[in-house]
C-alpha positions, 0 to 999 in steps of 0.5 A, a space after each residue: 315534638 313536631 306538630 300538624 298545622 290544619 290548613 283550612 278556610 279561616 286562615 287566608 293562602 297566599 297566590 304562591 301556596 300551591 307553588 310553594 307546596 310543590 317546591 315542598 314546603 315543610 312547615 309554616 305558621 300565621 301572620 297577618 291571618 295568613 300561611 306564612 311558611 317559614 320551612 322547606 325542610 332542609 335548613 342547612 340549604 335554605 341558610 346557604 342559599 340565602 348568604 352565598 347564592 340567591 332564594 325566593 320567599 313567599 312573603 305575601 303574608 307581608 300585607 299592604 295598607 292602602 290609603 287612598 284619597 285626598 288625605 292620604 298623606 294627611 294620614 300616613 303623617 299622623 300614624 308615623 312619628 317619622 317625618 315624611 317631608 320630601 316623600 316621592 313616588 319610587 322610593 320607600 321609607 322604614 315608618 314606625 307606627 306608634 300608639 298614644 302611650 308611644 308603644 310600637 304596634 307596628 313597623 312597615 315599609 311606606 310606599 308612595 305608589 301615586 299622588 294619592 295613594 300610599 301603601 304600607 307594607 306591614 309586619 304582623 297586626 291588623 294596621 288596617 283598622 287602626 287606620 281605619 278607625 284613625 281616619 274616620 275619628 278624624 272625618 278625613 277623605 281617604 279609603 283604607 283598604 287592604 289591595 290586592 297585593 302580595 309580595 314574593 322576595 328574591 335574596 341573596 348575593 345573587 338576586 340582582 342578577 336573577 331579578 336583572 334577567 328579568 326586567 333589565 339592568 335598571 333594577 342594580 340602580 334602585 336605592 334601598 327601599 327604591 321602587 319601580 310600577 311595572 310589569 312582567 309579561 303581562 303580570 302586573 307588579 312593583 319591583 322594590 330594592 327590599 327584604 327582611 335580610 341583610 344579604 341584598 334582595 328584590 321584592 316583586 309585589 304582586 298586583 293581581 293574585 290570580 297570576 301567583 303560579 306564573 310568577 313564581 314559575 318565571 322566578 324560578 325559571 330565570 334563576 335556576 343558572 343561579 342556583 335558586 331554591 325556595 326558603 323563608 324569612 331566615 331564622 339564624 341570618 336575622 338574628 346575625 344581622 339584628 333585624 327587629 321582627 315585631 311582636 317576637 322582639 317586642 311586647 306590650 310596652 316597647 317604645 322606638 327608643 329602645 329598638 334604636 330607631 331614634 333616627 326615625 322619630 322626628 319628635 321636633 317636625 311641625 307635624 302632629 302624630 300619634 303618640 308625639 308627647 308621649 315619645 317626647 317624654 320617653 325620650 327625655 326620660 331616656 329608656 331603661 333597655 334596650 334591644 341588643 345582640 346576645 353571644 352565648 356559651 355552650 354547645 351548638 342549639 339544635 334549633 331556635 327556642 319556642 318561648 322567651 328566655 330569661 336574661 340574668 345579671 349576677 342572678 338577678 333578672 335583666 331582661 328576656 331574649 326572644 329568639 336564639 339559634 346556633 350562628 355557622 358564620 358567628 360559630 358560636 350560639 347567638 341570640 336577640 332580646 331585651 336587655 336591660 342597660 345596666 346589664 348591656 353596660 356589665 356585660 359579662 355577669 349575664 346569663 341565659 336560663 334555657 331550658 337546658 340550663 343557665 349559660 353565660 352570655 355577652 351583649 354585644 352590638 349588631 350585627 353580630 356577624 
């Protein structure tokens, strides 16, 4: 059954709604206290879109953290294990940030944007007032905030050229995660090699809300030879390509260990952070599961599950997966979740307890296309 979203004042709109209402928007949800949409109606199209051609996505609900001030680096190394030595202005790193138990309470993008200004491009929880609260339990000399800025993302096979016949060829030279402050007719920006999808993309942060309308309008405009067409965070692609989404994949006890981002904590820098001698215990300890790619029996899903679903061993429960959908490219059914080690190392005694029933399934390593 479908169900109405209310659109009201107490939830924040992002500068590109009414442009993504007009390219017709069917469904949305919230994150970070914002509309986030996550349809336009047509999945089929949308997925197709996204791994044979080029799409724009709305994802200004992908919030900046800003620390600004002397202490800003001092900061943003007390909230990350990762060790941010060699930081520079125009390239980016993935920074999980952990609390003192060493549970992940969010995963961002780490922007170095001036020589005193950091930003963090986080998924969904409110990172501004752990920062906050952090910096001033710490009488450090940085302002936390949230600017005013709003990313729209062009992914896709196709979004180098789209983003290309925008500001020029140097944008095929940025490095992952690379970026470059600049502007397009006036509207000022940052133009980021990212995205939540394994298909290539840009991301142009927005830096003034007011000019949203016009932005997408010049997006849409420079990428029509290419076919370009509105779509969301995809669902089926991230499950394909394994990307973590925070709070559907983890719960209030995940560590980094267990998302495979051991190349992310530097538990031996000289640097102190939040949560060290918890993680340095975690990890000595070793996990007891792991986040892990699911292939499942059974006739094609019709859509993605609403709830977790239990992931047995020989009966026996072994975990929970947090999101699955039918693959057109893996052509079978697919899923994401937490699974126990002994389970991932047995393999072939898992099942899934749906809501249609129990079907077999086999861990499998990402991605899975």
């Amino acid at each position: 059954m479908s169900l109405m979203l209310s659109v009201g004042a107490r939830v924040r709109k992002s500068p590109f709604f009414s442009s993504a209402r007009k390219a017709g928007l069917a469904a949305a949800s919230v994150y970070n206290h914002m509309y986030m949409p996550t349809s336009y109606g047509d999945p089929a199209a949308e997925y197709d879109r996204l791994v044979n051609g080029v799409a724009m996505w709305d994802v200004a609900v992908e919030r900046q953290v800003a620390l600004k001030g002397p202490d800003a680096l001092k900061l943003a190394r007390l909230l990350t294990p990762r060790n941010l030595d060699g930081l520079t202005i125009g390239q980016g790193k993935y920074v999980p940030i952990c609390n003192y138990d060493g549970v992940i309470i969010n995963d961002p993008v780490l922007l170095l944007v001036d020589d005193d200004e950091i930003w963090l491009s986080i998924a969904d929880s409110d990172i501004v007032l752990w920062a906050s609260a952090i910096a001033g339990a710490h009488k450090m000399n940085v302002r936390v905030f949230e600017p005013d800025v709003s990313p729209l993302a062009i992914q896709g096979p196709k979004s180098a050229d789209v983003v290309a016949a925008l500001f020029g060829d140097w944008v095929k030279e940025l490095r992952y995660f690379g970026f470059r402050v600049t502007e397009l007719q006036g509207i000022p920006l940052v133009v980021a090699r990212s995205g939540w999808s394994k298909q290539g993309g840009f991301e142009l942060y927005l830096r003034d809300g007011s000019r949203g309308a016009e932005l997408w309008d010049l997006v849409a405009k420079a990428g029509a030879a290419y076919g370009i067409g509105p779509g969301t965070p995809n669902y089926v692609e991230r499950l394909e390509s394994g990307l973590i989404s925070y709070g559907a994949d983890t719960d209030d006890r995940t560590n980094p260990f267990e998302l495979g981002m051991d190349n992310f904590i530097n538990l031996d820098q000289p640097h102190d952070f939040i949560g060290k001698p918890a993680l340095q215990a975690i990890k000595a300890a070793g996990v007891s599961r792991r986040f892990i790619g699911l292939l499942i029996d059974g006739a094609p899903f019709k859509g993605g599950n609403e709830h977790r679903w239990d992931v047995t061993l020989n009966g026996a429960y072994a975990g929970f997966a947090s999101a699955c959908a039918y693959s057109p490219r893996v052509q079978s059914n697919i899923g994401v979740g937490m699974v126990s080690t002994e389970a991932i190392a047995a393999s072939d005694g898992v099942a899934i307890v749906t809501d249609d029933g129990i079907l077999p399934a086999r861990t499998a390593s990402f991605p899975l296309i």
